[in-house]
C-alpha positions in Angstrom: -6.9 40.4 -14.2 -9.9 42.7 -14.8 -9.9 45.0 -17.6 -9.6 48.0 -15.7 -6.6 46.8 -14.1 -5.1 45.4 -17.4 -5.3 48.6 -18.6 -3.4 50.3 -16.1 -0.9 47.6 -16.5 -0.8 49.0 -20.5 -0.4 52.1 -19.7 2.9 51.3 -17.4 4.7 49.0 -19.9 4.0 51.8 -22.3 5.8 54.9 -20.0 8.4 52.3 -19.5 8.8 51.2 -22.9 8.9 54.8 -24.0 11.5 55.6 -21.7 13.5 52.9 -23.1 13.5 53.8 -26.2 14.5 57.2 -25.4 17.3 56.2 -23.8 18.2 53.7 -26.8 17.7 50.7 -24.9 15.0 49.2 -27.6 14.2 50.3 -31.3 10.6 50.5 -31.1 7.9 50.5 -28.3 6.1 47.4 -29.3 3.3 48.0 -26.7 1.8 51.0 -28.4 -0.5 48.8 -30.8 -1.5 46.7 -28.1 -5.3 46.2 -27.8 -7.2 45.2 -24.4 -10.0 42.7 -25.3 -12.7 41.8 -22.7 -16.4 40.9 -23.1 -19.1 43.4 -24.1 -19.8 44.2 -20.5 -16.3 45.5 -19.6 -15.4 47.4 -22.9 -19.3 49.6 -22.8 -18.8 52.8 -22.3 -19.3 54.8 -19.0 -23.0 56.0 -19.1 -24.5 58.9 -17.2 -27.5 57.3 -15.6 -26.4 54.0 -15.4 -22.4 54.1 -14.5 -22.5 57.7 -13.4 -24.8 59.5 -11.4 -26.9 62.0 -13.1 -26.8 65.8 -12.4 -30.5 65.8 -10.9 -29.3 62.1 -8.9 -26.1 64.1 -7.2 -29.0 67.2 -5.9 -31.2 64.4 -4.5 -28.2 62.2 -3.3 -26.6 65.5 -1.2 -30.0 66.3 -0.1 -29.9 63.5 1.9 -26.3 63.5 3.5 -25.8 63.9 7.0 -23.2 64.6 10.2 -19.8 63.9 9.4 -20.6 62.0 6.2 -22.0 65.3 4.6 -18.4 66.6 4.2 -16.8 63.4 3.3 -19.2 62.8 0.4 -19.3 66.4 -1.1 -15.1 66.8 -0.7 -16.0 62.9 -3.0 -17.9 64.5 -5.3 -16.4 68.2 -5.8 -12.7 67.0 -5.9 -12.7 63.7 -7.2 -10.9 62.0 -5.0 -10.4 58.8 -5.0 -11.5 56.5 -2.0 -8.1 55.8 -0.9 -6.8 59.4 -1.3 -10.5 60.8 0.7 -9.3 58.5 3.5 -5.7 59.1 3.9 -6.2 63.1 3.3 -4.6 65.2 6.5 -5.8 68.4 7.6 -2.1 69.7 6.9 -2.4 69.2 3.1 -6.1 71.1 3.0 -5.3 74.8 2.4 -8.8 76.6 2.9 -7.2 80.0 2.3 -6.0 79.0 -0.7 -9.2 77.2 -1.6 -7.2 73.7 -2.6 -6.0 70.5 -1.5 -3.1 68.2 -2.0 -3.0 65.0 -2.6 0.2 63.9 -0.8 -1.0 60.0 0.6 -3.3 57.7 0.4 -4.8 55.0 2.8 -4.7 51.1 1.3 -7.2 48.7 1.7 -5.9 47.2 4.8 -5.7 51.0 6.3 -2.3 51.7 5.9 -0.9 54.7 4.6 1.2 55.9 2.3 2.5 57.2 -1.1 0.1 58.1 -3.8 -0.3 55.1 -5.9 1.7 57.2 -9.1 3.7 60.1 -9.3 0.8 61.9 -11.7 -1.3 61.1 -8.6 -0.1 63.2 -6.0 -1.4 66.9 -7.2 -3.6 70.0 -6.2 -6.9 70.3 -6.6 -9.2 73.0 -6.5 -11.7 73.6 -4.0 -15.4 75.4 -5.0 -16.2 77.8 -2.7 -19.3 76.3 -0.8 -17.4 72.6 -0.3 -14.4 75.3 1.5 -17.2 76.6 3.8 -18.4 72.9 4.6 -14.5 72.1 5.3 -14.1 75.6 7.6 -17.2 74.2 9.6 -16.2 70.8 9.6 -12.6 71.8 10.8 -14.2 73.5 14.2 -15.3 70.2 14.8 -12.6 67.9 14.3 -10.2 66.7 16.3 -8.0 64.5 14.7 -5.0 64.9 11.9 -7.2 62.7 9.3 -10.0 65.2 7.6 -12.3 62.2 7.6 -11.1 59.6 10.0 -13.1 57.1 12.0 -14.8 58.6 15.3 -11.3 56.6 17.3 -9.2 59.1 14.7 -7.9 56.3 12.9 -8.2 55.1 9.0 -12.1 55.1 8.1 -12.8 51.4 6.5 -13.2 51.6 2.9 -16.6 49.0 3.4 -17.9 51.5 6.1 -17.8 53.9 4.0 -19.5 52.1 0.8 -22.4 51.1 3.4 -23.7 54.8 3.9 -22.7 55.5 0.2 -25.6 53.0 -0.7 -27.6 53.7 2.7 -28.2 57.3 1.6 -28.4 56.6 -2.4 -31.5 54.6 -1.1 -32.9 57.4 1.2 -32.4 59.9 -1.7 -34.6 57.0 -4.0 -31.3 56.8 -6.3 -32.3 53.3 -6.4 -32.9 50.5 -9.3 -35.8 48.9 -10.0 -35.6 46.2 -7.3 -34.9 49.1 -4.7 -31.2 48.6 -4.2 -28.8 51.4 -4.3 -28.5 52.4 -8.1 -24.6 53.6 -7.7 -22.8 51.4 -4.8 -19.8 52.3 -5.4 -17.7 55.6 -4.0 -16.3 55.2 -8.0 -19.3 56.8 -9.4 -18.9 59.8 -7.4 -15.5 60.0 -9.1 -16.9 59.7 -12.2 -19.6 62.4 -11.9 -16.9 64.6 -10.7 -15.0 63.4 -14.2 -18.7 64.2 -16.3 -19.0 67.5 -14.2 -15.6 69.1 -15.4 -16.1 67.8 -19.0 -19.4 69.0 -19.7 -20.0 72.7 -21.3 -20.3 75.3 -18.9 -23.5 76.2 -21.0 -24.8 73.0 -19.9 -23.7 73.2 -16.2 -19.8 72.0 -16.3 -16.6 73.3 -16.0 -16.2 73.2 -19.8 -12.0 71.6 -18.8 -9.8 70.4 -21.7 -8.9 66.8 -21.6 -5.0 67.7 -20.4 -6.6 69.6 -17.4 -9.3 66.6 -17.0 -6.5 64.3 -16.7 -4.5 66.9 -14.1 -7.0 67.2 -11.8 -8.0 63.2 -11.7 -4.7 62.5 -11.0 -4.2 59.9 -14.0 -1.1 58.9 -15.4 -1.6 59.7 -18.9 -3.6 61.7 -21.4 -4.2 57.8 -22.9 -6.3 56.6 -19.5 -8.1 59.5 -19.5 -9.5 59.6 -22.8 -9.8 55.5 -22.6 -12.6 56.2 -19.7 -14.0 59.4 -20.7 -12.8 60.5 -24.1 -17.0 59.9 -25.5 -17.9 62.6 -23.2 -15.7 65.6 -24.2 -18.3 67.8 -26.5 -17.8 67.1 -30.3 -16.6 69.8 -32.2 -16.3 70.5 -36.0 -19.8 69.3 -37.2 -21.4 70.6 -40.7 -21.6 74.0 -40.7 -18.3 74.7 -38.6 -16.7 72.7 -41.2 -18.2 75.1 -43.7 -17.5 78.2 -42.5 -13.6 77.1 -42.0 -13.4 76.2 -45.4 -14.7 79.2 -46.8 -12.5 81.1 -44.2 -9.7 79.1 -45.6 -10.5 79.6 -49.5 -11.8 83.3 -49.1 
């Protein structure tokens, strides 16, 4: 089991366990102290530059999208979708007027579709205003229920997908030093969208608290979101805010 997956896991027996306990069932949740060891790899922090694409890497990477993948990729990146959710999303559940979407399914890894894969999951999400005039364009051109569907209409494959992910990441020169696509992952797009509504709006983010972080990404706790991402939210309360809190506090 990979740590990523072992901490979703966690996170379950812990909603479950709390639930429990509520209810009387048990005494104690006994899975809140619980610890997920791995090697150094998997516990490093996320990394903007190396595990998420860099502000000045996202210009270079949209730069270079084109046709039908264009929307596809900036809906990735402005949304934060994930993969699953980008290729089971219906035209039905995109509300342009309104300038959001739903997340109301989700398309497997075998293509099938169905149910968000947690009740947290399923939400709205907010649409910026030039990604609602790609969508209005790319509507007029589509003819199919999916938003981003394979040319036949059906399920886009997930490995398709990945291939012009790291196809344009090349083009763009987003590469590593043995030329192959730095980010091959449609992840990383997630997690720039992740970096993008955590950083400061002074610094070119949406400045979001971590409750709205978690919202909008769909996770199923505060707990998963702050696991990934908590070492990017802005730190607050250094020397002199300290200071001038205390003399506030002792006139």
């Amino acid at each position: 089991m990979s740590r990523a997956l072992a901490a979703k896991v966690l996170v379950s027996l812990k909603s479950l366990l709390r639930d429990a306990q509520r209810r009387g069932s048990v005494s104690q949740n006994v899975a809140l102290g619980v610890k997920i060891k791995g090697n150094s790899r998997a516990e490093r922090r996320l990394e903007i530059g190396r595990d998420i694409p860099s502000t000045d890497e996202i210009r270079g990477f949209i730069g270079h999208l084109q046709g039908r993948w264009r929307p596809l990729f900036l809906t990735a990146i402005f949304t934060g979708l994930r993969a699953s959710e980008l290729r089971g999303l219906r035209w039905q559940d995109v509300d342009l007027a309104a300038g959001e979407l739903h997340v109301r399914q989700r398309a497997d890894r075998y293509n099938v579709i169905g149910m968000p894969k947690s009740r947290a999951s399923g939400r709205a999400v907010p649409l910026p205003p030039h990604l609602i005039n790609t969508l209005r364009e790319w509507r007029l051109q589509s003819q199919h229920a999916l938003v981003f569907p394979a040319p036949s209409g059906e399920v886009e494959r997930l490995s398709h997908i990945a291939q012009v992910l790291k196809r344009t990441m090349k083009a763009a020169g987003v590469v590593t030093p043995e030329g192959k696509a730095k980010y091959a992952g449609m992840h990383s797009l997630r997690h720039f969208f992740a970096s993008w509504c955590i950083n400061p709006v002074s610094r070119g983010g949406r400045g979001l608290a971590a409750k709205e972080v978690q919202t909008i990404l769909g996770h199923s706790s505060i707990m998963l979101t702050m696991d990934v991402y908590g070492h990017l939210f802005p730190r607050s309360g250094d020397a002199k805010e300290f200071a001038a809190a205390e003399s506030a506090l002792l006139g």
